[in-house]
N, C-alpha and C positions, 0 to 999 in steps of 0.2 A: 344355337339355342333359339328356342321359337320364343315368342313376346306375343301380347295380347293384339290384336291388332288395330285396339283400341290406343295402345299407348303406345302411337307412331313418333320417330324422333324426326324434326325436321333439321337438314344443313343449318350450319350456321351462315350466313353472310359477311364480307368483309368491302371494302371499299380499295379498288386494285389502282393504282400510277404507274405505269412503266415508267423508269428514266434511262432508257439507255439509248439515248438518242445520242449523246457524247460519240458513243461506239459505234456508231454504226458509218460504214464509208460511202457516201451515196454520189456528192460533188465530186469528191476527190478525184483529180486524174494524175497519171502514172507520167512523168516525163520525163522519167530517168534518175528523177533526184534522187542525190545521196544521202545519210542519214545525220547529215551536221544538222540539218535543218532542224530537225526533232531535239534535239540537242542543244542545241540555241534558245528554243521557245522553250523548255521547260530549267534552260540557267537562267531565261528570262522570269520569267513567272517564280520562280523559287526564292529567286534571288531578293527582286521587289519583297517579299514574304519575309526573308530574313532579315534585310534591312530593318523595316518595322519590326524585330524586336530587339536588334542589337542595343538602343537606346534604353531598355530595361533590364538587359544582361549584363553590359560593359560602356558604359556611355561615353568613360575619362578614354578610352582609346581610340585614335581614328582607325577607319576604313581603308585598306589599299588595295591596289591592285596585284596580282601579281609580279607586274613588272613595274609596280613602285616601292617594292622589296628594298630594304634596305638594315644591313651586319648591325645587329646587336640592336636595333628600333623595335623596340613591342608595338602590335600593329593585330588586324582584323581582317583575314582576308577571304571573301567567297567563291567558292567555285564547285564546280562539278570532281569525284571521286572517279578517278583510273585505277586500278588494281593491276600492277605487274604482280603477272599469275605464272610460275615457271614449270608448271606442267599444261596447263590452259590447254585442251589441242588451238593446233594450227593445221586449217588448210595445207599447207606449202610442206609440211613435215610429212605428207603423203610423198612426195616426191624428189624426197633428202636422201642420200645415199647413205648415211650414218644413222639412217631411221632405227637398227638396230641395236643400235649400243641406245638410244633412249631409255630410260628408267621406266617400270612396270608403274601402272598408273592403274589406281583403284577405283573401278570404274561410278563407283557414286559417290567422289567426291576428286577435287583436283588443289587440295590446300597444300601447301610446302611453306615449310618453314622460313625460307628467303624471301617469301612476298612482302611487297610492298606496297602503301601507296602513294599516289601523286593526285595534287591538285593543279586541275585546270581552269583556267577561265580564258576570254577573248584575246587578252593580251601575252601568255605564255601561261608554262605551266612552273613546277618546283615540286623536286621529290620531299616526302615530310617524314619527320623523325619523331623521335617520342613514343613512351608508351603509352598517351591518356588515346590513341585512334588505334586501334587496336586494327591490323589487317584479313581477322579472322572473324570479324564481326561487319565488315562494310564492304560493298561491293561496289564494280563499278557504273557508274551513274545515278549515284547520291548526291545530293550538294545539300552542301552543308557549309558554317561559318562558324570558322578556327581563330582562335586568339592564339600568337604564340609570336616566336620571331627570326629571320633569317641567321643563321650560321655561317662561322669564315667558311665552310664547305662547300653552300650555295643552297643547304637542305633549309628546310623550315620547320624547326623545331616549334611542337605543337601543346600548348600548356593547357587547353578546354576547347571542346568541341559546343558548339550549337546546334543541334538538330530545331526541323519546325515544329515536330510535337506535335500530337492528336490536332486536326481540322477543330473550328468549331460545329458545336451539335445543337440543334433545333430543340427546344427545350418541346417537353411533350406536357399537355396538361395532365394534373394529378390526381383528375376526377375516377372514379372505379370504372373499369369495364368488364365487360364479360369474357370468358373462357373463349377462345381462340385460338388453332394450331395452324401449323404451317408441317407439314414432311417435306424433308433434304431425303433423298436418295440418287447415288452417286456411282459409276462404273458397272453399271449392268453387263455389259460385254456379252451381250445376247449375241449366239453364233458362235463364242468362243466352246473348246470341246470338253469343258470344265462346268460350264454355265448351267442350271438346274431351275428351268421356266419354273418350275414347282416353286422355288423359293419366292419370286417375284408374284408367285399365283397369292402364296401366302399372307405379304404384304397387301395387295389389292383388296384381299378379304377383309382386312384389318381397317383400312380405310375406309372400303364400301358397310363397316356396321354386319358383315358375316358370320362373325366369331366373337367367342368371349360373352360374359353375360353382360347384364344391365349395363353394369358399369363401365365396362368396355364399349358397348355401344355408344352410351352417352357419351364418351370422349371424342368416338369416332363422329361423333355429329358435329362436333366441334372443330373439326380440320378444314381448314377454309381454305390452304391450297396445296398444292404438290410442285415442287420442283425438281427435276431429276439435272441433274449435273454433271451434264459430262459425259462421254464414254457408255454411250449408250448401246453401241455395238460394235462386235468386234469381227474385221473383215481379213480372214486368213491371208496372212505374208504371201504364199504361193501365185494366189490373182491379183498380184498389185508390184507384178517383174515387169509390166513394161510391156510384155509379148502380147502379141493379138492372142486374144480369149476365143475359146471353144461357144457355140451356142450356146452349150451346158453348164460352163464354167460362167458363162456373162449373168445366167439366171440365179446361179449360186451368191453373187454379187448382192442379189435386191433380195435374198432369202432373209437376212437377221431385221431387216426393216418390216418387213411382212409380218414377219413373228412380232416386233414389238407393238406394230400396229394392231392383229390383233389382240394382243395383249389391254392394249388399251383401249378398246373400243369390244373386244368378246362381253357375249351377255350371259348373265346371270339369272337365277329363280330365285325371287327373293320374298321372303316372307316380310319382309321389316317395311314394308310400303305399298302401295295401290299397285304399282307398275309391276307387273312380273315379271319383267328384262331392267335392268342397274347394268351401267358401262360405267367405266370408272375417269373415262374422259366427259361423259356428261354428267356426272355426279357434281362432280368440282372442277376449281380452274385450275390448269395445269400447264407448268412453263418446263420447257424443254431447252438444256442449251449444250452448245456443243462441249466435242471434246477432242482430245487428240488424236483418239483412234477412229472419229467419228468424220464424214463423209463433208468434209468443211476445211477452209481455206487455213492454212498449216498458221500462218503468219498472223499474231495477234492487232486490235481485236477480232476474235471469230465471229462471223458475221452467220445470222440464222440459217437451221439446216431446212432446203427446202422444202415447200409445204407438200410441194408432189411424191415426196418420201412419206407421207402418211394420210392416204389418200381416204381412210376411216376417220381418223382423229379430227383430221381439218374439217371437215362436216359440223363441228360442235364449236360454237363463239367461245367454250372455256378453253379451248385447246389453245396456243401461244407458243411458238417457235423464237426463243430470243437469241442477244449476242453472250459471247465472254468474251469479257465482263459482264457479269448482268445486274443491273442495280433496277430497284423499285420497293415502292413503298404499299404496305397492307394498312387499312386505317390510321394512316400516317407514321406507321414507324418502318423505317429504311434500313432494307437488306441490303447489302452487296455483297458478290461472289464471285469466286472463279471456279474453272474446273479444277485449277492444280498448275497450270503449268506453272504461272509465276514463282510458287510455292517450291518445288520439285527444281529450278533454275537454282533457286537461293541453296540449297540445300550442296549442290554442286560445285559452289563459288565458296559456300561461308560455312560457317560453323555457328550450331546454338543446342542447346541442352533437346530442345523437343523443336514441335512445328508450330507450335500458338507461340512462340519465340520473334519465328517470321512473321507468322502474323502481326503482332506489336510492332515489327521494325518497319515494316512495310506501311501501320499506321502512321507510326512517328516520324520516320521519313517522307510524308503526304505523298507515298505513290505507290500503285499498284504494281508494275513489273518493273523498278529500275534497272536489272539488267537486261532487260530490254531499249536498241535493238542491239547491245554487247555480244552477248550469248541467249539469247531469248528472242524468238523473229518475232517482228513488228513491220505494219504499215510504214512507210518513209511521210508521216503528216510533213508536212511544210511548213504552217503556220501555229497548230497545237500541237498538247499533248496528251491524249485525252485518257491518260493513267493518273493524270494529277487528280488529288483527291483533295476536293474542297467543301467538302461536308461531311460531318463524321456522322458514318451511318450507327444504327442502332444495334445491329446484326452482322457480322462480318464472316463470312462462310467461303471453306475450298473444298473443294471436294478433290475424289479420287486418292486418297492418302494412305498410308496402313491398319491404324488404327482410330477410332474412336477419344475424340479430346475435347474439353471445356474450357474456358476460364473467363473471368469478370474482370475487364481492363476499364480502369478507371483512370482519367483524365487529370490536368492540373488546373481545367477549370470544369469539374464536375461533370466531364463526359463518362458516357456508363457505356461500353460495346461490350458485347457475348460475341465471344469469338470462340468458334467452331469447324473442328476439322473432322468431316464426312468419310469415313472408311470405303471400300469398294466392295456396293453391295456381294458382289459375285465371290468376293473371296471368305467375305466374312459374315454374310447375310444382315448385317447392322445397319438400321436407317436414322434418322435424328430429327425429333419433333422437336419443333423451338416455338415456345410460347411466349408473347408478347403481351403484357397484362400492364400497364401503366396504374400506378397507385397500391399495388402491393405492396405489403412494408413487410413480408416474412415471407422467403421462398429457400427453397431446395430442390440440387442438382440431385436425382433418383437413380444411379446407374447401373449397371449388370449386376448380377453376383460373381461374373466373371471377371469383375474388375478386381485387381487388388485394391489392400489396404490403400496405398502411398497414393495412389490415381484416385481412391474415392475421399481423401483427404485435400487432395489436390481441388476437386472438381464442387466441394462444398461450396456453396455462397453464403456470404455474411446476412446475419440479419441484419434488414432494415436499408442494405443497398443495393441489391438486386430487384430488377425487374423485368428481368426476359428468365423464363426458363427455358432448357434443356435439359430432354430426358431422351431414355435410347430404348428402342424394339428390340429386340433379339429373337433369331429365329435359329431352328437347329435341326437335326433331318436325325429320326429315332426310329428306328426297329421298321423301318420302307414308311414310315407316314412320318408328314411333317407336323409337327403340336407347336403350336405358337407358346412362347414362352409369355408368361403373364405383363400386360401390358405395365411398368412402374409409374405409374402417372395419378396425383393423389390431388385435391383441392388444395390450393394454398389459404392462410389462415389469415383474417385481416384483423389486425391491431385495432 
C-alpha cells in the first residue's frame, strides 16, 4: 500500500551492548585437558553461592562434607548432581557383543524408571534416596544443597533440596518509553529441500515497512533489531561423508550462504522513503548466531560464523556475526539466548510438562547448559565456566524448538523474565517480536488464532506485572501467493 510521501516513517533507534565476551574463546589453549577442570570451577562458584544462603534456609544444621557423613546426623551437604541413566548410550556398547539383546530406546528421550542420583563433591560421592529429588526432573551437572541424612545403607536420604534460584536482576527505571521491537527468527535451513525463500521474502517485507497499511507500517518503524538464531542453513548429509568433493559438489557447499546473503543484502523499490533501493541488512541491526546445522564449531560456546560467509552483509556496521550463547542488552534491557541445543540436551535426560519448563530450571539452577560437557559438547575451560548465569537477564530466548511459547517467570525477589521459545521458521513460518517497554502497568500476550484455547490462557499476562511483550507473525502460503496474516500487535494502555 502506497503512503503519501509526505508522511515518511523514520526507524526507530536503540542503544546496542554486546556481552558475549564470556563466550567467546580467544586465550584459551588446548593441552589436552580433561573436563574435571570445568567441573571444579563451576562446584567452585556455585558452591560459594549456596553457602551464602544456607544461613537463611536452615542455619540450626551444619555443613558437611561428603565424607563427613555420618548414620542418623541431620547435616547439609553440597555438591554437583550425577544421574545414573540406564539407557544413557555409551560409546563402549558400540562394541558389546550382547548389543542386541539391549532394550529399544526411544530415540527423544532416555528416562527409565531405575535412575538414580548421586551426589558429588571433592571428597567422595553418596547415592541419595528420597522422593523430595525427584531423578526425572535433575540432570547431571547441577549442584545444589540438600538437607537430609546418611542411612545404615551408606545412601543419603534427602528431606529438602536448595536450588540457587533466579540471579539477581538489574532493576530497570520506571520512567515511560517508547515503542520498541526486537524480531527472533530461528531455523531458516535455507538449502534445505522443503525451505520456500518466499516465506523468508515475506517476513523481510514485514520488517522493511512493504506490506500492511498505516498501522502495520508504524510498527514496522518501530523494530530496532533482527536476531536470527540459529540454523540458518541447512547443508545436505550427502557433502559432509568425509569423501573428497567433486568441483561441483564443493560449489553446492557455499550455495545456502549465497542465497541467504542475498536474501539480506537483495534490494528493493520502495515507495515508503527517498532511497529507491531498502536492504534489510542496512535498514536495521542484525545479529546472526549459530546453530547446529550451521557451519561452526560443534562444541559449545559456538563461536561466530565467519564474516567471509557473507561477503554482502558484512559491508553494513549493522550486520553482527555473534556467539551461542549470545547475551546483550537493547537500551539496557538484557537478552539472552541459545540456539536450542542446551534446550533439546534437557529434553533427552529429563522430563517436564512443556519447554519454558526448561527454561525456568535452567534459570534457577543459574546455568545455561548443565548437562554440558555430560551429554552436551563444551570447550574443556580450565579456569571458568562461562554457562554460569550471574545476572538475570530480562528476555530469556531459544530458538529452534517446535512450536511457539510464552510465559512471565517472576522471581522471589522481584525478578520479571519473558521467557520465550522461537519455533523453526522453515517448518512453521512463525517469528517472535518481543517488546520491551519499561513502566507499562497494562499489557497482553496477542497470539495466533491458531493457538488454542488452553495456550492462549497460558500465554495471558497479569495486569500491572508484565513488562516485556510478546506477540507472534504468522505467515501461510494460499492459493500460489503468500498473504501475510495481519500483524496482532496493538498499543498498550497506560494506567
Amino acid at each position: 500500500m502506497e503512503v503519501d510521501s509526505q508522511e515518511q516513517l523514520q526507524r526507530k533507534q536503540s542503544t546496542y551492548l554486546s556481552l558475549d565476551e564470556n563466550f567467546e574463546i580467544q586465550k584459551e589453549v588446548y593441552r589436552g585437558q580433561q573436563y574435571s577442570q570445568i567441573y571444579f570451577a563451576r562446584l567452585h562458584m556455585m558452591r560459594t553461592l549456596l553457602y551464602s544462603l544456607v544461613p537463611n534456609w536452615k542455619s540450626h544444621l551444619p555443613v558437611c562434607t561428603v565424607l563427613e557423613l555420618e548414620e542418623g546426623k541431620e547435616c547439609i551437604i553440597v555438591g554437583t548432581l550425577y544421574k545414573h541413566m540406564k539407557l544413557k548410550p555409551c560409546i563402549l556398547d558400540e562394541y558389546s557383543k550382547e548389543r542386541s539383546v539391549a532394550p529399544l530406546i526411544k530415540p527423544h528421550n532416555f528416562m527409565h524408571q531405575d535412575d538414580y542420583l548421586v551426589l558429588e563433591d571433592e571428597s567422595g560421592r553418596v547415592k541419595l534416596g528420597g522422593t523430595k529429588l525427584s531423578p526425572s526432573v535433575y540432570v547431571t551437572g547441577v549442584v545444589v544443597a540438600l538437607h537430609g541424612k546418611e542411612t545404615s545403607a551408606g545412601a543419603f536420604f534427602v528431606e529438602d533440596v536448595l536450588e540457587a534460584g533466579l540471579p539477581p536482576q538489574i532493576k530497570r527505571p520506571l520512567k515511560s518509553r517508547e515503542d520498541k521491537y526486537v524480531v527472533f527468527v530461528s531455523g531458516l535451513s535455507i538449502g534445505r529441500s522443503s525451505s520456500n525463500p518466499l516465506q523468508f521474502q515475506l517476513l523481510v517485507d514485514h520488517i522493511t515497512g512493504h506490506l500492511g497499511d498505516e498501522e502495520e507500517q508504524g510498527l514496522a518503524a518501530e523494530i530496532v533489531h533482527l536476531v536470527i538464531v540459529g540454523n540458518s542453513v541447512e547443508i545436505s548429509r550427502g557433502l559432509l561423508n568425509g569423501q573428497n568433493l567433486a568441483s561441483k559438489d564443493q560449489s553446492r557447499l557455499s550455495e545456502p550462504f549465497k542465497e541467504l546473503d542475498i536474501l539480506l543484502t537483495q534490494v528493493f523499490s520502495s515507495h515508503h522513503c527517498d532511497d529507491q533501493h531498502f536492504k534489510i541488512a542496512a535498514s536495521l541491526p542484525l545479529d546472526i548466531m549459530p546453530g547446529s546445522s550451521d557451519p561452526a564449531n560443534f562444541a559449545l560456546p559456538q563461536q561466530p560464523l565467519n564474516r567471509c560467509l557473507f561477503p554482502g552483509s558484512t559491508t553494513y556496521n549493522t550486520f553482527r556475526s555473534c556467539a551461542n550463547p549470545h547475551c546483550f542488552e537493547l537500551d539496557s534491557i538484557r537478552f539472552l539466548g541459545t540456539s536450542g541445543q542446551n534446550i533439546d540436551d534437557l529434553t533427552k535426560y529429563s522430563e517436564a510438562k512443556d519447554k519454558l519448563d526448561f527454561l525456568e530450571r535452567t534459570l534457577r539452577w543459574r546455568h545455561l547448559a548443565p548437562t554440558a560437557p555430560n551429554t552436551l559438547g563444551c570447550y574443556p575451560f580450565t579456569d571458568r565456566d562461562p554457562f554460569l548465569i550471574d545476572s538475570c537477564p530480562d528476555v530469556y530466548f531459544v530458538g529452534n524448538q517446535e512450536k511457539y511459547e510464552t510465559c512471565l517467570l517472576k522471581g522471589l525477589e522481584g525478578q520479571l523474565v519473558r521467557l520465550i521459545c522461537i519455533p523453526r521458521f522453515c517448518e512453521t513460518g512463525v517469528a517472535v517480536v518481543s517488546k520491551s517497554c519499561p513502566g507499562v502497568s497494562s499489557i497482553q500476550i496477542y497470539p495466533s488464532t491458531r493457538v488454542n484455547k488452553g495456550e492462549k490462557e497460558k500465554r495471558n499476562g497479569k495486569e500491572g506485572e508484565v513488562w516485556i511483550d510478546t506477540i507472534e507473525v504468522a505467515f501461510w502460503l494460499h492459493a500460489f501467493l503468500l498473504v501475510p496474516y495481519s500483524v496482532l500487535a496493538y498499543k498498550n494502555k497506560f494506567l
